[in-house]
Phi, psi and omega in degrees: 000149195228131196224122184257131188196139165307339196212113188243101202267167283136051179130149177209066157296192166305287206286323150335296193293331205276319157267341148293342168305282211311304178320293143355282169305336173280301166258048199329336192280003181308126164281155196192126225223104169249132192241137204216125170318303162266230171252179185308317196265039192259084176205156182310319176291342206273303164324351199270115168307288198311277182159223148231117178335107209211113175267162206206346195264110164345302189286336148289205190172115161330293184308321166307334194263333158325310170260028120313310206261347184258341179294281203312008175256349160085019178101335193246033156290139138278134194258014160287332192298302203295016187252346158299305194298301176298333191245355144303321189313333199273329186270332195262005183279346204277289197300330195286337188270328193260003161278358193124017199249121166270098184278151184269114232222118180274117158068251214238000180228179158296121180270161211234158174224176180215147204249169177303156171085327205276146149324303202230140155319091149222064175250129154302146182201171159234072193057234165252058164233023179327295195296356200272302173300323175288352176267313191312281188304330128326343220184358110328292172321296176331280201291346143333339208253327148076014140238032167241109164277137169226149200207104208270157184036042174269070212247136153354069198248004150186175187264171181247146168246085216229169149332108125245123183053015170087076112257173201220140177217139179282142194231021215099193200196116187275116186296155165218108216246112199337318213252354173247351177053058181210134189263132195241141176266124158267116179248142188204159169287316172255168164191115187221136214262092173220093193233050171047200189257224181207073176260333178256076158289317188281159175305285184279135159194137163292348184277160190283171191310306196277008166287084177242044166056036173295318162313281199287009173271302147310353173260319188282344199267009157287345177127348198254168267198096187250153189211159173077062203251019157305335219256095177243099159314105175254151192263126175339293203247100173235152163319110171271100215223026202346096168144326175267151171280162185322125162235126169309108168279084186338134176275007155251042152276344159291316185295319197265014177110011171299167144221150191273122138306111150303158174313327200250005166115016172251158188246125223282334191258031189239123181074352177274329183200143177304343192254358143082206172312063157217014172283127176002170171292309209285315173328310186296302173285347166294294182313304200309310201293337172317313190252025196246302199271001206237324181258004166100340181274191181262348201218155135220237207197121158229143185229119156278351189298004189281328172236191186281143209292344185280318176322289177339307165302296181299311201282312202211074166294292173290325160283004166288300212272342170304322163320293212295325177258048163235354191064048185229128187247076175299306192313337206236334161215156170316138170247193198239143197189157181200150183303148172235144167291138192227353182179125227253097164280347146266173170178217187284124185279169166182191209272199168300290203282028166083343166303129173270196149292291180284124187268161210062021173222137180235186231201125194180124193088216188273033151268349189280128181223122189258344222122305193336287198232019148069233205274334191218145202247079172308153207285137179087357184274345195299288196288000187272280206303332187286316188272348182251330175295334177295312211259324173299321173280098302066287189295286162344301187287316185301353187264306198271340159331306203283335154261001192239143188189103175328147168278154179304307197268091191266105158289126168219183195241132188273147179306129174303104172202139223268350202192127164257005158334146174304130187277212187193158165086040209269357181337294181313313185276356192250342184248018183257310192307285183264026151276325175261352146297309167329309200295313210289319180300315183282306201244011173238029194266206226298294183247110175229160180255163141332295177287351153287258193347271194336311204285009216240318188315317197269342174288291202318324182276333166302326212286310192309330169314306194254023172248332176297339157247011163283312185294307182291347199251004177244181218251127175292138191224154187288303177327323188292287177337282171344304197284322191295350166303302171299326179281304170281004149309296188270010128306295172334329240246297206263322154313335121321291178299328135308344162284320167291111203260066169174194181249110161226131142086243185235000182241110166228134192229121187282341198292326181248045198316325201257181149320142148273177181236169215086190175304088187311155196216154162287129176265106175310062205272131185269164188285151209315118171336140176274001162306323189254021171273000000 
């Protein structure tokens, strides 16, 4: 089946909704298509606590939140990107509050939280459910708008391409669609790729089921260039819960006076950095894993219970009561919590305004790596960079649409898959699955070696071998897809990481502890020979 649309979005987080609205507002005759794997609200944002960085406070100052964001990137920010991004935020909280999104408000202003990294209070929030209300009220809009379809269980299984003037150009995304077991072509002038991050590459991870890193997986094997994709951020403090899935302990609870524990009472972050629980992540989580490893347990403890319980509630509602039916009381003791991977500072590169390489395809959020946040991702800069990169690609795109225009006829190759029978048999794909959560947790986490890294490149790649011919020779399934996404992420993973040859940022490495010294540099992988799709 074949679907024609001015505009084909890829996910539908912040940077999704939030740029088909832009569009939307620009081109009303536009048609516009959001393909969304699960359902709508199955996105990383829905997930998001803290909020987005925004200065918004007298006492604050661009240029502050700016050498923030550029200390806690370790040298590799650009730093024109981060001075858009940052001095765009105050106009996109004016548009996100006037589609509707209800922020949480001290008296007659925003109340502002403060997060690890930052100087000054400035996260915007909607108490710790930010992301839920800003996807509710998205997506209200959307549907609202009545030239947007969204088309749920839909997934992503390569971009379509065709030739023009000996260039290669993006036309669309060949679909594989849940509910008809049918592989369906999307065509479009634009296409734009905000399809979240890759968390679950990993064992432990906060991200929801479907971040398997489909974008940068689709994009490098399209030709295009994803870089730094060494820099995988864990978020300190995920609930330690066995058995259950991962919950995010928001980092401002930290902001707000938690402090991080050994099992036996010390408090783990005095002498690790001057600014204590309030240090960066990668830092935070470099202690927690230092002392997770030197005493042998599994958790360590962060405790808010010291201040009042009435705060408590009120301040943090949803991790009170997510806590409380797992039997953990933050009013009353310290829970037990441990890093997780939580966020991709790299991915397909492209410009502030969302431009790639393969011209009709743009970029937006965490698949994207812009600058933005260089080696390490100060907290709360994320829904910032997805939503003001959203509204500059918006403008962008909308200029080259207006000049671009699809062939009646796209000679393509229809996707190699051997069946749309119903499959049978998911044994493989589920144990192929956690053999490369094992690899990446055990030799690609937090603290790496050389010799990890090698041993983990040489797993991957059998594994990567034998899920690609699992894939062309069986019946499709989104479980099948994913790994075959995931197995190329996380080669990409470890490939990067062994070419960086030092510790920045969030990739410490023991063979290389320090800065290399000069000029910090990106690491580029260019995109998959086009001989080889």
């Amino acid at each position: 089946m074949e679907h024609r649309y001015d505009y084909l979005v890829i996910g539908s987080g912040i940077a999704g909704l939030f740029y088909a609205l832009k569009v939307a507002q620009r081109d009303p005759k536009a048609k516009i298509a959001i393909l969304t794997k699960k359902g709508e609200t199955d996105t990383s944002t829905n997930r998001a606590q803290g909020g987005i960085a925004a200065v918004l406070a007298g006492t604050d100052s661009f240029e502050a939140h700016i050498e923030d964001t550029m200390t806690a990137g370790a040298g590799l920010c650009r730093r024109d990107v981060v001075e858009r991004i940052v001095e765009g935020a105050p106009k996109v909280i004016e548009e996100l509050m006037e589609l509707g999104v209800r922020f949480t408000r001290s008296e007659d202003h925003l109340h502002l939280g403060r997060e690890g990294g930052h100087s000054a209070p400035r996260v915007v929030h909607a108490a710790d459910l930010t992301g839920r209300e800003i996807e509710r009220a998205l997506l209200r809009a959307c549907r609202s708008a009545g030239t947007i379809d969204i088309f749920r269980d839909h997934m992503v299984l390569d971009l379509i391409k065709y030739s023009e003037g000996g260039q290669n150009v993006c036309a669309g995304a060949f679909v594989f669609s849940a509910p008809t077991r049918s592989f369906e072509m999307f065509l479009a002038s634009v296409t734009m790729l905000a399809s979240g991050g890759l968390g679950q590459v990993y064992f432990h991870t906060t991200n929801p089921k479907i971040a398997t890193g489909d974008g940068q997986a689709i994009a490098w094997r399209a030709g295009v260039s994803v870089g730094n994709m060494e820099f995988i951020q864990f978020h300190p403090t995920a609930l330690y819960n066995p058995g259950r899935w991962p919950f995010l302990i928001s980092e401002t609870v930290r902001g707000e006076g938690g402090r991080l524990k050994s099992v036996d009472g010390r408090y783990i972050m005095e002498g690790a950095h001057p600014d204590m629980d309030l240090a960066p992540r990668d830092i935070v989580a470099r202690a927690i894993d230092a002392e997770l490893k030197a005493s042998g347990e599994e958790y360590v403890l962060l405790d808010i219970s010291h201040l009042d319980s009435a705060f408590i509630k009120k301040r943090f509602p949803n991790i009170y009561r997510r806590c409380l039916r797992r039997g953990f009381d933050i009013t009353e003791r310290p829970i037990p919590v441990v890093p997780s991977a939580h966020y991709s500072c790299g991915g397909v590169v492209s410009t502030i305004h969302g431009e790639t390489e393969l011209p009709g395809l743009y970029t937006a959020g965490e698949v994207a790596m812009t600058g933005m946040h260089g080696a390490n991702r100060l907290a709360s800069n994320s829904l910032l960079e997805a939503v003001v990169m959203a509204q500059f690609a918006a403008v962008k795109s909308y200029d080259y649409a207006r000049h671009s225009q699809l062939p009646e006829n796209i000679p393509t190759d229809t996707p190699l898959h051997s069946s749309l029978k119903q499959p049978s048999q998911k044994i493989l794909v589920a144990h192929d699955r956690r053999q490369l959560n094992r690899v990446m947790s055990d030799f690609v986490g937090i603290v790496r070696t050389t010799d990890h890294l090698k041993l983990a490149r040489e797993r991957i790649q059998q594994l990567d071998e034998a899920v690609e011919e699992h894939y062309l020779a069986t019946p499709a399934t989104f479980g099948g897809v994913e790994l075959r996404n995931l197995t190329t992420v996380a080669e990409l993973i470890v490939r990067s990481a062994l070419r960086r040859h030092e510790s920045r940022g969030l990739h410490y490495i023991e063979d290389y502890p320090q800065p290399s010294e000069g000029t910090p540099h990106d690491t580029i992988t260019q995109g998959k020979p086009t001989d080889e799709q």
